[in-house]
N, C-alpha and C positions, 0 to 999 in steps of 0.2 A: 504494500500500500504506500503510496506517494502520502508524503507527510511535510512537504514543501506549504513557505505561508499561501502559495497562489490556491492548494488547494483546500482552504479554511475560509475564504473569505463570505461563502455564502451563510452560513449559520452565524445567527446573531445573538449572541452566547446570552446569558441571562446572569445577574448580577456577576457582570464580568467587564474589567477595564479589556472592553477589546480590543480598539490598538495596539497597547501595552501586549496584552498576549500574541496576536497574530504575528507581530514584530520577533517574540520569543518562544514560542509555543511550547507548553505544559501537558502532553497530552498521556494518558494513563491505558494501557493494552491490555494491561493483565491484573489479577486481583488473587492471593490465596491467603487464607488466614488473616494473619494483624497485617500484609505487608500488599503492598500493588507495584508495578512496574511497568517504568515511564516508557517511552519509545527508541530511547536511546540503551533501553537495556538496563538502567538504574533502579536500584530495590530502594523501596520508599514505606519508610513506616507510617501506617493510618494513626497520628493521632488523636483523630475526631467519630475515627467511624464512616467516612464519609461526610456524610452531614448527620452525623447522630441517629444513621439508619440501620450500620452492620454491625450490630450486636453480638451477632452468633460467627462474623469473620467471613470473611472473601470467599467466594470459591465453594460453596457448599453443594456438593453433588446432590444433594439429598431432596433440595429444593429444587433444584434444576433437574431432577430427573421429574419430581410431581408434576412440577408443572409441565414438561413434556409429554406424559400422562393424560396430562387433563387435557391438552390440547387435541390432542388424539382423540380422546374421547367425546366433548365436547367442549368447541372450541368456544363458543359464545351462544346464549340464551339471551332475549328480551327481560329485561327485570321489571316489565311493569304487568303484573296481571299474569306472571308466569315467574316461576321459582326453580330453583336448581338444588338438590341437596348441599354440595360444598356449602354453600352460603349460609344456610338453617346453622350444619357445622363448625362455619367460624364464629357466627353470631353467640349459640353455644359454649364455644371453648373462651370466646373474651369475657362472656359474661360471669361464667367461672372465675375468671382472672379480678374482675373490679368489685369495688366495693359493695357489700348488700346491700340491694335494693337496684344496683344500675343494672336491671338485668333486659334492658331490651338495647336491640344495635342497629343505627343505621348506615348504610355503607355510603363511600362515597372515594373519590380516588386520590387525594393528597390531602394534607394538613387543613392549606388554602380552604379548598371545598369542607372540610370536616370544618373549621369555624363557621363558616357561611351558612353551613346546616343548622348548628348548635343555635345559630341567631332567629335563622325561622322558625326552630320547632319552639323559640321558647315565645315569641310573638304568636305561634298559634295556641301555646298551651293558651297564654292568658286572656286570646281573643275568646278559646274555649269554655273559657270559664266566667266569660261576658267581661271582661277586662281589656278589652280592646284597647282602651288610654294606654294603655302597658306597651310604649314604642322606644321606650331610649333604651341605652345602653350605656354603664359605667367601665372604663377600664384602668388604663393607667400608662405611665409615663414609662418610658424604656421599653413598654412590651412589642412584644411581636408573636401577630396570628393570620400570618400566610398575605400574602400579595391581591387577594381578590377583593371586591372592594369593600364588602362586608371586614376583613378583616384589615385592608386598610385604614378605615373608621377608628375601629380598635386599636390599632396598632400606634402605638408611641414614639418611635426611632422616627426623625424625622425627613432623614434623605428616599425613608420610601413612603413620605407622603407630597413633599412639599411641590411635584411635578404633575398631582394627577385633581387638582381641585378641591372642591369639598369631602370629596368623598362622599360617605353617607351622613346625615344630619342625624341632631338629638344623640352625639357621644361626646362624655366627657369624659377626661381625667384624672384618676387620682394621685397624686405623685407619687414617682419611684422608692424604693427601699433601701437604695444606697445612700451613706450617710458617711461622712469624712473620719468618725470615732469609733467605724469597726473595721476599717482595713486590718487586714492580714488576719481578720476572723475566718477560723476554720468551723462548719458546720453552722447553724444557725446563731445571726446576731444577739446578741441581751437587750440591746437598745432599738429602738424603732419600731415599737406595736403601735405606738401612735399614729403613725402614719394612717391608719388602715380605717381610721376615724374620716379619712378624706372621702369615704364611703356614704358615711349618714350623712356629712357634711355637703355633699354636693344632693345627695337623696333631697333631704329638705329643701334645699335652695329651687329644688323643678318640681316638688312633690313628691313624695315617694311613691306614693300610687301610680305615679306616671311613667316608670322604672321598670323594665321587663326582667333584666340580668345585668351582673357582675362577674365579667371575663378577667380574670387572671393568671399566668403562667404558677403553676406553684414556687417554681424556680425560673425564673425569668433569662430564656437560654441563650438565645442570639445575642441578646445585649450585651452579654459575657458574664452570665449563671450568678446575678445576684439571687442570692438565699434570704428568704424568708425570716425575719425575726422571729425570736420567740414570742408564742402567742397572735402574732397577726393574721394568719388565715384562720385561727378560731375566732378572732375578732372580724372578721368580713363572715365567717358563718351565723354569727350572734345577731349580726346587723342585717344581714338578708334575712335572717328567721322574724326577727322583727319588724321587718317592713313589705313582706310578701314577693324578696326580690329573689328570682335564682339567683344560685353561685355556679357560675361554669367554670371547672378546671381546664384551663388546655395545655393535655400534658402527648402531646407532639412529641417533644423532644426527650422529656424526661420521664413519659413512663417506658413499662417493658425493662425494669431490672435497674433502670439508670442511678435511683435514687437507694438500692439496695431491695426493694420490695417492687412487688410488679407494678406498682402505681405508686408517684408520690404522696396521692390521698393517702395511703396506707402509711406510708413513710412518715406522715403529717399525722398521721392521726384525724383529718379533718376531710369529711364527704361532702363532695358538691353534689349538685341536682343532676349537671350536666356534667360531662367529660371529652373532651376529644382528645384523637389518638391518629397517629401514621406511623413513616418512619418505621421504626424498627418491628411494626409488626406484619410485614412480609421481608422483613431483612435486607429491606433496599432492594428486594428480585423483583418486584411489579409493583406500578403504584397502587395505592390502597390507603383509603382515611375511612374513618370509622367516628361515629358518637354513642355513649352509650348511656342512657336516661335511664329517670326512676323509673317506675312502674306507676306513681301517679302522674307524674307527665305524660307518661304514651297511653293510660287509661284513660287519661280527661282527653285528648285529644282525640282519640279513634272513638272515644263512646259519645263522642258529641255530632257525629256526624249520621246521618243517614243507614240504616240499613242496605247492604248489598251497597253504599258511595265510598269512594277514595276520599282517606279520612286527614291524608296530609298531602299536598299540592306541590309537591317537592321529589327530587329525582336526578339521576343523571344515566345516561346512557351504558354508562360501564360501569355503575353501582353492582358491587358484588360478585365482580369480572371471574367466570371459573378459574381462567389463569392466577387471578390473585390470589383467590378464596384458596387455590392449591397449595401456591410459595407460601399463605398465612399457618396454613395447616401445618406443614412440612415447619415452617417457622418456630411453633409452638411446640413440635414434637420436641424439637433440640432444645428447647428454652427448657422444658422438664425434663427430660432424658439427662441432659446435662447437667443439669440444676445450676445454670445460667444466671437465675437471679441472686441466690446464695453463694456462687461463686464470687460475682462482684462486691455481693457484702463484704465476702473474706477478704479478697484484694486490695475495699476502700481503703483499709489502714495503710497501707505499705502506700497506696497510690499518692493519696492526700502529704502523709509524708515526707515522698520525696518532690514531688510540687512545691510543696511549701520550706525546705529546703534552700529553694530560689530566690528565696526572701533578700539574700545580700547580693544579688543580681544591682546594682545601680538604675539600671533604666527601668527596673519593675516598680513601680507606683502602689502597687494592692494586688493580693491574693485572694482568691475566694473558693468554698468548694463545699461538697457532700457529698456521698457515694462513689459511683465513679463517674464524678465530673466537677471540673476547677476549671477558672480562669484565670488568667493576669493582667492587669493590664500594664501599658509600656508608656513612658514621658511621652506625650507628643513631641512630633518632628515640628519638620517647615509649616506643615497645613495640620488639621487634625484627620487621624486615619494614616498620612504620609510613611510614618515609620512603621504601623503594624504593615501595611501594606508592602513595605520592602523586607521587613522582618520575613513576614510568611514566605518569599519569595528565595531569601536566604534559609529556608528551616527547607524548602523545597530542595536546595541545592546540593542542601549538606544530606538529604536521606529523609525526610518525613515531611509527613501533611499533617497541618492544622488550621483547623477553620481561623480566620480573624475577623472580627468585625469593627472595623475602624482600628483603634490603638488597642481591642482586647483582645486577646488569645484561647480559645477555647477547646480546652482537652477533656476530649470523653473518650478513650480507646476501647474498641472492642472488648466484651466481659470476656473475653475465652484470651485474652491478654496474662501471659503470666511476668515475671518479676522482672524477670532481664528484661523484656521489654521495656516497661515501665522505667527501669535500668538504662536503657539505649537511648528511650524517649529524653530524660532528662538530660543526661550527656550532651545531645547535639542541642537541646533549649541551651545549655551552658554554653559549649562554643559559642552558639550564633548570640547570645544576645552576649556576650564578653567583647564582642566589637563594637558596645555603645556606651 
């Protein structure tokens, strides 16, 4: 395969400086275990996962044969008004996985689409239940929940809003959880429950009545994995109980093992109404989003409708893809087989660690982390973002990936990661950032 810039130019890469790339091109051929390998031949350690998708590691025949299976078998079914068993199956086995009571699941095929969903079914619970006023939405500052435009609204970071308009109307937000007197805190802050007061406090200011839901990352992941205070998402459950508001988790990033248990509601100890989920639960092999609601959300809503009528007005064409519903399956086999989630528990100590280790690094500014996943961030360069931006590009050079978002660095490595990696990982963070 010709791998010349002439032949890159057509694909319009997605959150990607594409000059910058086309000019040097990054491009990844091969994947097994914790490591992938570039087109020059160079072995590259994942320290992200991807994008916080390959949990169970690169190269898993196991999936790739299902899904070859299912494809055989049946390649695609219609999901509206016609069912496939796979699907009933993964709906099942998630439900097993989340917290009691979220035991129904709507499918859908990325993060993106899974908040978008989360946002309608909870505008139809409350129309359902003759609450119709019930149209804003609460979220907060730093967060991020997918690119579409539902979760644009929601979303906090502001370079992936400030290009596309309003967005949607009636969101506002609560402010972020980072705070200058808990850097180089490992595992949740002591200080900052208050913040979460920024909840009632905007409720009253529009109504509370007028308030459908409250979206927040448990662990806030893209931004670069601020963690939750002690006490504050019991204090957003307290405040939604008392003003008839959901709480949707969107745990995209950090559930499926990340947080040490398969959900960080578990982790937290704190049940939202709503949940969404991607990412690692087809292992990055197909896309696939998922929401998984109470049993009074998906009761008020399907028994308010019609006998023999479609009782939510929402869908997408590949909702519940055989191909996916297969790599989900196959997905979940090895997440228990393995004991994939208890694995990561055992590793968060070593992991956390040596991450934080890095602390007399000079150009690290703040630590953060739980489970398996930490971030750093780095001094700003010339612009802001400038240096994570060339950091990640020297962490490329020397042998691993890791996500950055602007000036943070975001390490989640695969749970089937054992110690020398972890070991290896750190070593080249040390080289490369000892050049600043």
């Amino acid at each position: 395969m010709n791998y010349s810039s002439n032949s890159l130019q057509n694909q319009w890469m997605p959150f990607t400086s594409n000059r910058d790339f086309k000019a040097d091109p990054r491009l990844i051929v091969r994947g097994e275990g914790v490591y992938l390998w570039n087109h020059k031949g160079q072995r590259i350690l994942d320290g992200s996962s991807g994008l916080f998708c390959v949990a169970a590691g690169h190269g898993r025949n196991e999936i790739a044969d299902a899904v070859h299976r299912q494809l055989l078998e049946l390649d695609y079914s219609a999901p509206f008004q016609l069912g496939h068993p796979a699907a009933f199956e993964v709906a099942r086995r998630v439900a097993g996985l989340t917290p009691d009571g979220l035991d129904h699941v709507f499918f859908a095929n990325s993060g993106s689409e899974a908040v978008d969903t989360a946002m309608k079914i909870a505008l139809a619970y409350h129309y359902a239940k003759g609450e119709g006023q019930r149209q804003r939405f609460i979220s907060r500052e730093r967060a991020y929940h997918g690119v579409n435009f539902g979760g644009v609204a929601l979303s906090g970071l502001i370079k992936n809003r400030e290009a596309f308009g309003v967005a949607l109307p009636s969101v506002a937000h609560m402010r972020h959880t980072w705070l200058v007197e808990n850097r180089f805190t490992r595992g949740q802050p002591k200080t900052g429950v208050e913040l979460a007061d920024d909840l009632e406090r905007i409720a009253m200011n529009v109504s509370p009545g007028t308030v459908a839901a409250c979206f927040v990352e448990p662990v806030a992941g893209s931004t670069g994995f601020l963690v939750p205070p002690v006490g504050y998402l019991e204090r957003l459950r307290e405040i939604c109980d008392k003003h008839g508001i959901l709480l949707v988790f969107d745990e995209v990033i950090c559930g499926f093992g990340r947080t040490g248990k398969a959900f960080a509601a578990q982790t937290f100890a704190v049940k939202p109404d709503i949940m969404t989920m991607a990412k690692a639960l087809t292992n990055g092999c197909q896309p696939m989003g998922a929401v998984a609601v109470s049993s009074e959300i998906h009761d008020t809503v399907t028994g308010a409708a019609p006998d023999g009528a479609i009782e939510l007005f929402h869908g997408y064409t590949f909702s519940g893809h055989p191909a996916a519903c297969a790599a989900s399956l196959a997905t979940l086999d090895i997440f228990e087989r393995e004991g994939l989630f208890e694995r990561g528990e055992a590793l968060s100590g070593y992991f956390l660690d040596a991450v934080f280790a890095l602390s007399d690094m000079a150009v690290i500014t703040d630590i953060r982390g739980c489970g398996m996943m930490a971030a750093f961030d780095v001094e700003p360069g010339a612009a802001p973002g400038a240096r994570g931006y060339e950091i990640q590009k020297r962490l490329y050079e020397a042998g691993m990936h890791v996500k950055f978002t602007g000036d943070a660095a975001l390490l989640a490595p695969p749970l089937i990661t054992e110690k020398e990696h972890i070991d290896e990982m750190c070593t080249v963070l040390r080289e490369v950032l000892s050049q600043y």
